[in-house]
N, C-alpha and C positions, 0 to 999 in steps of 0.2 A: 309810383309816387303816391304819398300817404293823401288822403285828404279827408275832411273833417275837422270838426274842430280837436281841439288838444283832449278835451273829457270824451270826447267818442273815441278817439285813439288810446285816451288809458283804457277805455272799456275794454275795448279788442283787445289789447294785451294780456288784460286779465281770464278774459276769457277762454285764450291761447290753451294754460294748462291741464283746464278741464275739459279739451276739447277729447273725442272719442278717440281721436289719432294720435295725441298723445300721451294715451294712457297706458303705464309700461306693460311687458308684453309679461314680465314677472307676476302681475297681481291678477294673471290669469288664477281661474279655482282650480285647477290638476296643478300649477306652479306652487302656486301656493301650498297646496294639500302634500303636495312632493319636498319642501320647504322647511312646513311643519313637522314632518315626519322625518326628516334629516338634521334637527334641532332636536326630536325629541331624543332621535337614538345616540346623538352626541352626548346629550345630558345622561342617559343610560348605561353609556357603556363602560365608566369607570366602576358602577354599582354591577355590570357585569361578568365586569374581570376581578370586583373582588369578589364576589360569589364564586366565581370557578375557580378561583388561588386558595378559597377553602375550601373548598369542595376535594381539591386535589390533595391536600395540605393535612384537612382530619376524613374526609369520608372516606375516599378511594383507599389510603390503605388498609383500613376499616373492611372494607368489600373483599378486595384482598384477600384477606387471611381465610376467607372460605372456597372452598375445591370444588370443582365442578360437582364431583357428588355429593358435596355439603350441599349446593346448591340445586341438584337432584331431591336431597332429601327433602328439603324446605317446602321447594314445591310439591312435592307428592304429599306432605303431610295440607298444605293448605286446601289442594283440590280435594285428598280423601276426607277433610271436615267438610268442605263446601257440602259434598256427592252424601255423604253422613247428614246434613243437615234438611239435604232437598228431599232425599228418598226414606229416613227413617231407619238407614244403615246401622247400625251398634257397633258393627264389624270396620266398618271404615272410620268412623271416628274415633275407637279402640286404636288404630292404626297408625290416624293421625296424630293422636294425644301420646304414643308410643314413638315414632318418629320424632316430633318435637321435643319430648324428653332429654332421647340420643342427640339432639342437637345443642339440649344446652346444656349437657353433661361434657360434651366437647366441649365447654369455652372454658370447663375448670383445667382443661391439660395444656392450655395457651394462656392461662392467667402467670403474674412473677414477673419480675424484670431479673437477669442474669448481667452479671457483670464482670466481664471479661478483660484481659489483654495478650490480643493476638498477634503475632510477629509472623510473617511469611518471606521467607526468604529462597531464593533460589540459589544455588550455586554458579550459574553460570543462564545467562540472561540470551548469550548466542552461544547455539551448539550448529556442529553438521549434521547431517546423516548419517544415522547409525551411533553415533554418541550418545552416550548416559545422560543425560538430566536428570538432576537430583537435586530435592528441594524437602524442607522443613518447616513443618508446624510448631509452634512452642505458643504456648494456650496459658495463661497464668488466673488466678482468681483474685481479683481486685477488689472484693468486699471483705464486709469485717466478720462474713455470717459464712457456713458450710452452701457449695453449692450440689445439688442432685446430679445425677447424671444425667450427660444430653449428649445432642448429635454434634457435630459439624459436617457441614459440605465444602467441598471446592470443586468447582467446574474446573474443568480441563481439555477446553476447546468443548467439542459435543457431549463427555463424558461426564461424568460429578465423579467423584470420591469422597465415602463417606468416613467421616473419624469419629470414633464414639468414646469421651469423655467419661472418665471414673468420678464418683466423690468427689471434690476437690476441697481441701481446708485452705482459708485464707492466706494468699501468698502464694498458695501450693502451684508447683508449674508441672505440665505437663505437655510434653514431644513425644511428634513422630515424625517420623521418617517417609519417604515419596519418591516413588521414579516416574517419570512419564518416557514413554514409548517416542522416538524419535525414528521412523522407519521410513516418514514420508517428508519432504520440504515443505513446510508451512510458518506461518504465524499461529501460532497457540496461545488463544487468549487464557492466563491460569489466572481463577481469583473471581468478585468477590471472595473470602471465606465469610459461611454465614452461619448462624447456630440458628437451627430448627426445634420450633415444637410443634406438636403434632398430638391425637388423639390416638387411639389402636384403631380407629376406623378410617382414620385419615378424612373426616367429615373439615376439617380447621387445620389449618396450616401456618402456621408464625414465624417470619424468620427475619432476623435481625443480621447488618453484612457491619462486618470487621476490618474489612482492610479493603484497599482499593485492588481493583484488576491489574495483570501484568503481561505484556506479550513475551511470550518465549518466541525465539526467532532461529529455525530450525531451519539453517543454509543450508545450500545444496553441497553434494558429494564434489571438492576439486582435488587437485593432485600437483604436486611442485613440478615446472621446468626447468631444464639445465639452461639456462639463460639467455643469453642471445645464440646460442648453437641452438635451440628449439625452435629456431626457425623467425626471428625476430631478425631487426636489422641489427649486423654484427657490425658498424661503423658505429661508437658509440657517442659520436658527434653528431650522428645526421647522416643521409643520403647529399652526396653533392649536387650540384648543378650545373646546368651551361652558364650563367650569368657567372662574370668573370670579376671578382675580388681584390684588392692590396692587404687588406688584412684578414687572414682566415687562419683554418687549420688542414684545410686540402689543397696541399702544393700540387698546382698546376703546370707554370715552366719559368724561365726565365724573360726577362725582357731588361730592356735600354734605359736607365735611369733617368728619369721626367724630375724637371723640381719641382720640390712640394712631396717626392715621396718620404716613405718613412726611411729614416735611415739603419735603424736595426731591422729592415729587411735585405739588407744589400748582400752579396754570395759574394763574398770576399775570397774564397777561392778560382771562381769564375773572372772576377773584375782582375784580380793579379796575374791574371793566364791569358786574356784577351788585349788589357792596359783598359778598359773602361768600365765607369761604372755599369753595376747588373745586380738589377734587384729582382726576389722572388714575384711571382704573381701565385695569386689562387684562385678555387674555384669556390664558389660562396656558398655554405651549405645550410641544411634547414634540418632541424631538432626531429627523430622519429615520429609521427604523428599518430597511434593506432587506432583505426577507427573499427567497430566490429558490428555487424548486423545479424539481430540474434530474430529469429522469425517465432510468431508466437501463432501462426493460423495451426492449428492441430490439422487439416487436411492436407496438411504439407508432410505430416509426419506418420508413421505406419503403424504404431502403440504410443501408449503411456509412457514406457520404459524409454523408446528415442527421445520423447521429448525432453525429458529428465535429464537423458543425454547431453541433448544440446544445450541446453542450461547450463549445467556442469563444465562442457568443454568451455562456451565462453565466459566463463566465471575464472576460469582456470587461465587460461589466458588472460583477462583482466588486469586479475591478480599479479601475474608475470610482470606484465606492463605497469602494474604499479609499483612493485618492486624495483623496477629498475631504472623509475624516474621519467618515466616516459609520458608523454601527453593522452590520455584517451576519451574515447565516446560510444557510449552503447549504447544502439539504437533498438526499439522494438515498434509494431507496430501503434502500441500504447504509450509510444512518445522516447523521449531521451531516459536515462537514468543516472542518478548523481556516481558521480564516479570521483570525486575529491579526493577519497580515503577505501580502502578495501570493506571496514566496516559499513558504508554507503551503500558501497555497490554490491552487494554481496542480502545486505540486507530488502533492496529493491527489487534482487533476484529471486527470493526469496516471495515476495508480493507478487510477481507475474501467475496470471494465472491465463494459460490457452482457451482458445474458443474459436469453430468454425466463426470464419468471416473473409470476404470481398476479396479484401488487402493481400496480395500472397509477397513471396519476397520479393519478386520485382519490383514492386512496386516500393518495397521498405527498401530498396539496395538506389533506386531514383531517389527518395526522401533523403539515405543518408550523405549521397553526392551533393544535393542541394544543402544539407544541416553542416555538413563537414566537409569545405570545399578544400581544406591544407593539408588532410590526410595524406600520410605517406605509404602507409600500409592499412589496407582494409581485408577484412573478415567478413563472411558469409556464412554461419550458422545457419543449416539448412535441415532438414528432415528428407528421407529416403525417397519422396512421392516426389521430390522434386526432377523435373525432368533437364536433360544435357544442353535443348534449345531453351528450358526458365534460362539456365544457368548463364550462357551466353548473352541471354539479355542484360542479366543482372551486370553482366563484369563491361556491358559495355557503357554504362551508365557511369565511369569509375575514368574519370580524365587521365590522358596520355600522361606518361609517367609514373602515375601510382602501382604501386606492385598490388597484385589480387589474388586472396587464398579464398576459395570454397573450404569448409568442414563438412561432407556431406554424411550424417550420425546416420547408420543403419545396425541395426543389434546384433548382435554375431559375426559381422562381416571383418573379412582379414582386411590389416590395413593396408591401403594401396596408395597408388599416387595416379593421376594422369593430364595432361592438357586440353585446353579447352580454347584455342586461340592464345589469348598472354593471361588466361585464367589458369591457376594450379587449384586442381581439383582433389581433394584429399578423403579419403573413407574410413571414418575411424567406429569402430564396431562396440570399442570398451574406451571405459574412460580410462585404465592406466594404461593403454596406449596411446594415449595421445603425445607424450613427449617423441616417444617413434617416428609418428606420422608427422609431425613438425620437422623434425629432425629431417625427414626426407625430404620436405619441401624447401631447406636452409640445404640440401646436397647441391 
């Protein structure tokens, strides 16, 4: 309870917020000092970021255009005047006054603007293996003046190719012609094209890009199947099942006409032979489902060349399956792949790249049972180091019902067939056997 009079009670009050305990814990000096210096660099740092937006914008390509040994030379002329200045060298600053010359005699073979119009085009954007890609240059001169001769470059994945440019008169167009080497499955970044200039000493380097980059998308080697005889489900409605139907297209038996059923299923030969009604029943079936597990751990496989292999086989198969309207999913340890369209999935194939790791297929053959529980048919793209008891694990991961193919790719090997409990284990050595070795597993 308050006591005093009313003016000693305002006093306390007022006293209250100057007291030591309420003084905020902010107006601490490191609070503050930390406060201040998080105020100033707020106010700072748009003057920070336009300094490094120009900095990027005019200096760094500026810096740029000189070559590590421009920039050798620069400094070997700066220390041989230093070392000329301290010791009384004649010889060292002859050197460095010589040096520096050469450097700014270079900035007269990067001086000119050039102006161009460059068209690159390729002929074909996706090829396989072993295919030509062929693509063209067409270079025009878009001023009103003669231009000199110059270079061009195009990269070509780790390569360059270089074009060298005649004369050109105003309008004047000039082509060439380009193959790139297609031996391996890659993405091939082709492009910038970029005109170079350059000194004879290569001290300054200039170069202005023309066109934007382009991936060439170099699929893997596949091979056509003879359709559902390669070994696919040859019911082209679906696998049936035990659940039992009134409307399908897998006639099961007859039965006792219930009302309510449909009446364009009644066996009007049956009902006239018995004297009662008798309608069809069926078995309710379920659309093909291909699911296919393509293993990416390179210690599963024995070379380069198997893994390639198995690439190939399940791309090829894929492709089948999409062909013929069927449902799929291809799994790798590096996730699912779009399988929409053949270009999709063909192109995704083409992006896998292998690498020792953990994951072997067992484990991707568990993932793809959980990813794809409605598959009808699954695939096991495998490599030769895989052993009989992986395989076993792998197929028993694959729920009662579903039919289970091994591919196991080994190079040279004849193709064969064998069992593996309800797994068909298949060995395919070449890729234009593989419709063979399907074929044997659809026997």
């Amino acid at each position: 309870m308050s006591t005093g009079t009313p003016l000693t009670r305002l006093a306390d009050r007022l006293k209250q917020p100057f007291s030591r305990a309420a003084v905020p814990a902010r107006l601490h000096p490191s609070a503050v000092w930390a406060e201040a210096r998080g105020t100033a660099a707020m106010a700072l740092a748009p003057a920070a970021r336009l300094v490094r937006d120009r900095f990027r914008r005019h200096v760094q390509p500026v810096l740029a255009v000189v070559s590590v040994l421009g920039w050798a030379v620069l400094a070997g002329s700066v220390l041989l005047w230093i070392l000329g200045q301290a010791y009384g060298w004649q010889e060292a600053q002859a050197a460095a006054i010589a040096a520096f010359v050469l450097f700014v005699l270079a900035v007269g073979f990067i001086l000119g603007r050039s102006s161009y119009g460059v068209l690159l085009d390729l002929a074909r954007m996706r090829v396989a293996v072993g295919d030509s890609a062929v693509g063209s240059i067409a270079v025009s001169n878009t001023s009103a003046r003669p231009l000199l001769p110059a270079a061009l470059e195009l990269p070509v994945g780790s390569a360059t190719a270089v074009f060298h440019l005649p004369r050109m008169k105003p309008a004047q167009v000039h082509e060439d012609l380009f193959t790139i080497p297609t031996a391996r499955r890659a993405v091939i970044v082709v492009g910038p094209v970029r005109s170079v200039r350059a000194d004879p000493l290569h001290l300054l380097r200039r170069q202005v890009l023309w066109t934007e980059p382009r991936d060439l998308f170099v699929h893997p080697r596949t091979v056509a199947l003879a359709g559902s005889a390669a070994g696919f489900i040859r019911d082209l409605e679906g696998m049936p099942t035990t659940e039992l139907s009134s409307a399908d297209v897998s006639f099961h038996a007859l039965r006792d006409y219930v009302p309510g059923d449909d009446r364009r299923h009644i066996h009007w030969k049956t009902t006239a032979r018995t004297g009662k009604l008798m309608v069809r029943q069926f078995e309710e079936t379920r659309r093909a489902h291909l699911a296919i597990s393509l293993s990416t751990n390179t210690d599963e496989y024995g070379s380069e060349e198997e893994f390639e292999l198995a690439i190939s086989a399940a791309a090829s198969i894929g492709l089948q399956a999409i062909r013929e309207q069927r449902n799929l999913d291809v799994l790798t340890q590096q996730g699912p792949l779009r399988c929409e369209t053949g270009r999709n999935m063909l192109d995704d194939m083409t992006r896998i790249v292998g690498a020792s790791q953990r994951k072997t297929a067992v484990d991707l053959a568990r993932t793809l049972a959980d990813t794809v529980p409605n598959a009808s048919v699954v695939f096991f793209i495998v490599g030769s180091n895989v052993t009989p008891t992986q395989l076993r694990s792998a197929a028993a991961s694959v729920p009662p019902g579903v039919r289970s193919l091994a591919v196991r790719v080994q190079a040279g090997a004849a193709p064969s067939r064998a069992n593996i409990a309800d797994l068909t284990v298949l060995t395919l050595g070449d890729l234009a056997e593989l419709a063979i070795v399907l074929r044997k597993a659809a026997a």
